[in-house]
C-alpha positions as a Markdown table, in Angstrom:
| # | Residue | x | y | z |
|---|---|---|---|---|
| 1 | Unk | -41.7 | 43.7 | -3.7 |
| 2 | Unk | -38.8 | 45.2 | -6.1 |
| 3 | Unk | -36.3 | 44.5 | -3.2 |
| 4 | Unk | -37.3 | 41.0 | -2.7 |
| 5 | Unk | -37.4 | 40.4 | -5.8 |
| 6 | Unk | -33.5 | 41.5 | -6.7 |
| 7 | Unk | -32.9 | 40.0 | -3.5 |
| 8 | Unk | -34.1 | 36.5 | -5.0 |
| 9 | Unk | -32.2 | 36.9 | -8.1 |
| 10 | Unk | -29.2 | 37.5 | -6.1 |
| 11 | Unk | -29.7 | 34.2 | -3.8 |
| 12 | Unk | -31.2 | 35.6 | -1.4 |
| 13 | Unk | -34.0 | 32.6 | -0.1 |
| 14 | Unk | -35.2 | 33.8 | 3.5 |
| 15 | Unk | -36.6 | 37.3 | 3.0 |
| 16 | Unk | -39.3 | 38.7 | 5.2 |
| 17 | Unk | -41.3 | 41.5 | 4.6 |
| 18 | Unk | -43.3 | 43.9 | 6.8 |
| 19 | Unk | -46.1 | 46.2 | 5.5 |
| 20 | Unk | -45.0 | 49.3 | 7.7 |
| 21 | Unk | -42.6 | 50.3 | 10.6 |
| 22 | Unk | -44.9 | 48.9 | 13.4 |
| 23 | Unk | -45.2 | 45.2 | 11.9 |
| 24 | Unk | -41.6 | 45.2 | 11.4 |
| 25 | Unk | -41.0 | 45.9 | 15.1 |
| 26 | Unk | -43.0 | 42.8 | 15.7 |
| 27 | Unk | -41.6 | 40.6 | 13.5 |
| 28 | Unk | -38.1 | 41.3 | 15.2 |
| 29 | Unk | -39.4 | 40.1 | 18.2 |
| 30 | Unk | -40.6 | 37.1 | 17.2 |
| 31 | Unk | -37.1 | 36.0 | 15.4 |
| 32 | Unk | -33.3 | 37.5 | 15.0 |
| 33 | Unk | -32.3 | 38.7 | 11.4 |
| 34 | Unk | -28.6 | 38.6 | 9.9 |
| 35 | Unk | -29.6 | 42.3 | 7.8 |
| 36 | Unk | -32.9 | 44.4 | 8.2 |
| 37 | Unk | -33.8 | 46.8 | 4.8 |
| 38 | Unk | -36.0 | 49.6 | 5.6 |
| 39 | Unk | -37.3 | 52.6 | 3.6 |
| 40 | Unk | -37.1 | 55.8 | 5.1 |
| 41 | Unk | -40.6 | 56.6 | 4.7 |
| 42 | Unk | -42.9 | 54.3 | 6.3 |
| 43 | Unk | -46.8 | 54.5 | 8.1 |
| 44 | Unk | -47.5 | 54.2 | 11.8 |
| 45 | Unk | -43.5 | 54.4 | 12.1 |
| 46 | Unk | -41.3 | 55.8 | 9.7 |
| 47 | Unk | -37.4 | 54.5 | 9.2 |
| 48 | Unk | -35.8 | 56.3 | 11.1 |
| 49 | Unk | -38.0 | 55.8 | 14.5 |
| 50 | Unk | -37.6 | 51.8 | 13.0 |
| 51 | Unk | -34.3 | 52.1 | 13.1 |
| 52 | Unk | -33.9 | 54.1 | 16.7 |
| 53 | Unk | -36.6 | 51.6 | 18.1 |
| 54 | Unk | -34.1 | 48.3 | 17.4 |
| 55 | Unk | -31.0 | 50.3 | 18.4 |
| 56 | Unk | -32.7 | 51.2 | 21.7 |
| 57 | Unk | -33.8 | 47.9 | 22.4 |
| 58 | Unk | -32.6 | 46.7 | 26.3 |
| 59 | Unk | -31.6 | 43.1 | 25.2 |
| 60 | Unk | -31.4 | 43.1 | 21.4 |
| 61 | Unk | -31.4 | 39.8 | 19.7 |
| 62 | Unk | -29.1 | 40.7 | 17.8 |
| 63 | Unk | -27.1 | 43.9 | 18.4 |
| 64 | Unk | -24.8 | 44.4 | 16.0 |
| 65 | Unk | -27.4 | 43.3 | 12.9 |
| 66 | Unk | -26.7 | 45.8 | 10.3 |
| 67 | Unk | -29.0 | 48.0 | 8.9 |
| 68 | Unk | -29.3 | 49.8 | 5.3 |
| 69 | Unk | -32.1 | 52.2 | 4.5 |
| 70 | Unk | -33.3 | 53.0 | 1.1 |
């Protein structure tokens, strides 16, 4: 919530959020993303398995979407 809340104050208006790693993954397949944020430590699948899962994928939706962890 701190994120998208400095996100909002910097004019950010679309921001999703996922609970933990395995939600995320699901809501990348439902829609493409210009930036994904993602904390290092997560449940069910932490950061860096996130981050391997989207790299990995066979027909990303969007390949080079950058990524930052926190």
């Amino acid at each position: 919530q701190v994120v998208r809340s400095v996100l909002g104050n910097l004019g950010f208006k679309n921001v999703t959020l996922a609970r933990d790693g395995m939600e995320a993954t699901e809501k990348l397949e439902e829609r493409t993303y210009d930036l994904m944020l993602t904390d290092w430590e997560l449940e069910r699948m932490d950061g860096i398995d996130l981050v391997r899962h989207v790299r990995g994928l066979e027909v990303p939706a969007n390949p080079f979407m950058p990524i930052i962890m926190l």
